[in-house]
Structures are given as structure tokens and as C-alpha cells.
LUMVODREN-738507 format. One line per field, with one value per residue (C-alpha): chain; y, z, x; residue in one letter; residue number from 1. Coordinates in steps of 0.25 Angstrom, whole numbers, always signed. Last residue first. Layout:
<atoms>
ch	A, ...
yy	Y, ...
zz	Z, ...
xx	X, ...
aa	a, ...
i	NUM, ...
</atoms>
This chain:
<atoms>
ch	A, A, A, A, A, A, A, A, A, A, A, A, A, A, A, A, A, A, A, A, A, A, A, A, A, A, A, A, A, A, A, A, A, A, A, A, A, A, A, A, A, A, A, A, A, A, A, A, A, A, A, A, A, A, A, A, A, A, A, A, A, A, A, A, A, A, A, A, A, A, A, A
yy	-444, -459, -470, -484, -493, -509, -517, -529, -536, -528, -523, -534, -544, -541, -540, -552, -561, -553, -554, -570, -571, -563, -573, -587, -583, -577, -589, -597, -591, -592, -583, -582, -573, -583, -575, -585, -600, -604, -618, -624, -627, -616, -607, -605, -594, -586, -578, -565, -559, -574, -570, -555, -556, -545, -535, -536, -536, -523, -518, -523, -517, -503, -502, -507, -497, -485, -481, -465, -455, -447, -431, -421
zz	+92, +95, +93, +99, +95, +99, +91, +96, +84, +74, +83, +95, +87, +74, +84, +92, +75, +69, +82, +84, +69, +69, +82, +74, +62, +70, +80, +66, +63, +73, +87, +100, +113, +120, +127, +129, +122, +115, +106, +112, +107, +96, +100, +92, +100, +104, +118, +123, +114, +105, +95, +96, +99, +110, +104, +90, +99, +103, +92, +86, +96, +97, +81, +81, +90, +86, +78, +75, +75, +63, +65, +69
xx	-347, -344, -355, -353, -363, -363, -372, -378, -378, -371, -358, -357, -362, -355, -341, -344, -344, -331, -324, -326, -325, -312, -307, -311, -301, -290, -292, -290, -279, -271, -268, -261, -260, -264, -275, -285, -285, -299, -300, -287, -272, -270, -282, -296, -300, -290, -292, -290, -279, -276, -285, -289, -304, -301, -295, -304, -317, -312, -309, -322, -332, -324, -325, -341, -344, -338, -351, -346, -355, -361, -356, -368
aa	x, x, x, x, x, x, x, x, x, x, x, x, x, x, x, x, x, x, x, x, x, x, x, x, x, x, x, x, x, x, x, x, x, x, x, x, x, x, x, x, x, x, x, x, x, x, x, x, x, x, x, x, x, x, x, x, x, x, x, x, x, x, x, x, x, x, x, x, x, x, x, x
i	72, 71, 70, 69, 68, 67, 66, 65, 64, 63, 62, 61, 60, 59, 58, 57, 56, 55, 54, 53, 52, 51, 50, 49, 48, 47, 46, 45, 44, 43, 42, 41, 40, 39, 38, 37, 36, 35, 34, 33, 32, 31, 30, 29, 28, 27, 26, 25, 24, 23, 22, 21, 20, 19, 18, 17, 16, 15, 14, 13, 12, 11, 10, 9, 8, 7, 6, 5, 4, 3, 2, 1
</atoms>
């Protein structure tokens, strides 16, 4: 029997990768206010502040709670 693949952490980063684009949904800090939503812009300091945002709900989401998702 072949080991399966933990496909968890890969689904839970690329989608956390989509969606904490700076500027897609929201971008946190803005040019004139503290959160704008889909301006479609960036800086970087919103780069800076977005990769921590993914970094910190992504080692929740994997370590903490830990999703699993095992392919055959």
C-alpha cells in the first residue's frame, strides 16, 4: 500500500493565498485609510502586513487546528 498524500496544507495555503492578495478583497494598510476593499492596489507595507496575516491564519489553520486532507 502506497503512503497518502496530506493535501491539506497545499489547498489551505492556495486559498489563503487568493484571498489575502493585497488590494483583491481588501488591503490593509491603504493609501488614504487604514482598510480599503477591492481597490485593486498595493504598497509595501500591505505586502508586509498581508504575508503575516497569511503566514499567522495559515499556522492556525494547519498546526493548531489541523486540517487533513489525504488523497489515495
Amino acid at each position: 500500500m502506497s503512503p497518502s498524500t496530506d493535501w491539506g496544507p497545499i489547498v489551505v495555503a492556495v486559498i489563503l493565498f487568493i484571498l489575502l492578495s493585497p488590494g483583491l478583497l481588501f488591503q490593509l494598510p491603504a493609501h488614504h485609510r487604514v482598510i480599503e476593499f477591492g481597490n485593486m492596489g498595493t504598497s509595501g507595507i500591505s505586502i508586509l502586513v498581508h504575508a503575516i496575516l497569511f503566514f499567522c491564519i495559515l499556522t492556525i489553520l494547519v498546526v493548531a487546528i489541523g486540517i487533513h486532507i489525504h488523497a489515495a
